[in-house]
C-alpha positions in Angstrom: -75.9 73.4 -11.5 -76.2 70.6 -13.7 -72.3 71.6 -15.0 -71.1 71.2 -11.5 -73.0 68.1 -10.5 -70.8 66.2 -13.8 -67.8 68.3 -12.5 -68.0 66.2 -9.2 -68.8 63.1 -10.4 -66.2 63.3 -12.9 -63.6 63.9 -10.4 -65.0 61.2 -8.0 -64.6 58.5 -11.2 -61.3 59.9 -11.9 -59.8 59.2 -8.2 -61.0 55.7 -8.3 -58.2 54.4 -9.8 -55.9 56.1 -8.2 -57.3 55.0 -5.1 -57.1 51.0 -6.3 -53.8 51.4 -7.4 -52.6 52.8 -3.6 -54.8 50.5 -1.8 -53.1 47.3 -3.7 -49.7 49.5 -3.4 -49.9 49.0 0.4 -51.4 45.6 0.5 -48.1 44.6 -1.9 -45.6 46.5 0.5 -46.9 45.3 3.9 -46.7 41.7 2.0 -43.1 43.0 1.5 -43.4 42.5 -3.0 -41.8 46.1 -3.1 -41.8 45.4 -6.8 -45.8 45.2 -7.2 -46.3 48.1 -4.6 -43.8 50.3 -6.6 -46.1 49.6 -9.8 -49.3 50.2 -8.2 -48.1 53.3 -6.1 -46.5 54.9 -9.0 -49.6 54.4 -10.7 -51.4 56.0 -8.4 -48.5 59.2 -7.7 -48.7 59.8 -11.3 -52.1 60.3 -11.3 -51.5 63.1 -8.3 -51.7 60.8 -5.0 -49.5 62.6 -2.3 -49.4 59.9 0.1 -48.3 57.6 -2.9 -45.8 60.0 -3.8 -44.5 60.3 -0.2 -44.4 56.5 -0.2 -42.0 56.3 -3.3 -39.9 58.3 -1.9 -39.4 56.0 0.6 -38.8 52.9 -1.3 -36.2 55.2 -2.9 -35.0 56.3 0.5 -34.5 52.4 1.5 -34.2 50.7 -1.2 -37.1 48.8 -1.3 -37.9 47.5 -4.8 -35.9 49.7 -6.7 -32.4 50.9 -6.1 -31.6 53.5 -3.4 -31.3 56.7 -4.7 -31.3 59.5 -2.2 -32.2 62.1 -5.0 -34.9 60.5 -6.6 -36.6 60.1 -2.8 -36.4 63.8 -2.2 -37.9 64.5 -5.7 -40.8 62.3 -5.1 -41.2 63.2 -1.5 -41.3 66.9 -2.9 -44.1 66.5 -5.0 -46.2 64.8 -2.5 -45.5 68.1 -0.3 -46.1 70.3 -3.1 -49.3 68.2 -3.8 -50.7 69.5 0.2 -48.8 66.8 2.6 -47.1 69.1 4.7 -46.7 66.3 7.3 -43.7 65.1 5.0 -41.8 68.8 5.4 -39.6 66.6 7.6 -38.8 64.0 6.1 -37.5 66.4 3.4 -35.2 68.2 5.3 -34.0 65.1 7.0 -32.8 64.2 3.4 -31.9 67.9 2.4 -28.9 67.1 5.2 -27.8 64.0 3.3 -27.3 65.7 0.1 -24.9 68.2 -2.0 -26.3 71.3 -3.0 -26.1 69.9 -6.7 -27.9 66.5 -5.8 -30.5 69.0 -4.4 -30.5 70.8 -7.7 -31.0 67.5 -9.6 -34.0 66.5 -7.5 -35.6 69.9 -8.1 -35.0 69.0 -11.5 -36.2 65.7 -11.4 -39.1 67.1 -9.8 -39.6 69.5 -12.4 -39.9 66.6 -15.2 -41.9 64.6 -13.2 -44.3 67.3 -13.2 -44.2 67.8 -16.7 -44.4 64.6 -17.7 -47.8 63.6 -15.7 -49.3 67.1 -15.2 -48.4 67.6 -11.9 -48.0 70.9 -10.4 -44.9 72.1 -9.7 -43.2 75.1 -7.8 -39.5 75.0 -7.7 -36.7 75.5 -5.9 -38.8 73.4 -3.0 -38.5 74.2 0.8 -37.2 77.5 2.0 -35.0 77.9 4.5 -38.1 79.0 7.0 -39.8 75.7 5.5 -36.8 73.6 6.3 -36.3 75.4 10.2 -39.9 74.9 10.9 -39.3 70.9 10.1 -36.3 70.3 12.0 -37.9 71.8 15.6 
């Protein structure tokens, strides 16, 4: 009992920060500094926040604070599905259209490192074809 009890409190401390980091993420953006937001919502992705991870996808997708880069939004937006945001299935397939199969391949990959790198979980190749027919109805 007493085990679990730290467990939980230890997990509680550890999603502070994470939760800081998004909160001033989305302050910064609605603010339109897509530079700070971009800090404090990769800071907070990295530390396994899906909505974070969704969100810089889309400064990727548009642009905002960092260059647009169509592959590096689908990788982000990946994790954040893989992380339990299923809402974003759409918004994934919507860019699987705008892609090559090998920028596809590269985002999986890009995914992949991602993962590694900050100990996120990871299950490639990303959405199946049922996956990506569900999304588009």
């Amino acid at each position: 009992m007493r085990y679990r009890l730290a467990a939980v409190i230890l997990a509680t401390a550890l999603s502070f920060p994470a939760l800081a980091d998004f909160e001033a993420g989305l302050t910064a953006y609605r603010a339109n500094d897509f530079g700070t937001a971009y800090q404090a919502f990769h800071q907070a992705a990295i530390h396994g926040d899906e909505t974070a991870q969704f969100n810089i996808g889309v400064m990727y997708y548009r642009g905002h604070g960092v260059a647009k880069d169509l592959v590096k939004a689908y990788s982000w937006i990946e994790l954040s599905i893989q992380r339990g945001n299923l809402a974003n299935i759409r918004a994934l397939s919507a860019l699987t259209v705008k892609l090559s199969p090998s920028q596809i391949q590269a985002a999986h990959e890009l995914s992949a490192d991602l993962a590694r790198e900050h100990g996120l979980r990871y299950e490639p190749p990303g959405l199946t074809e049922e996956q990506i027919a569900i999304a588009s109805r």
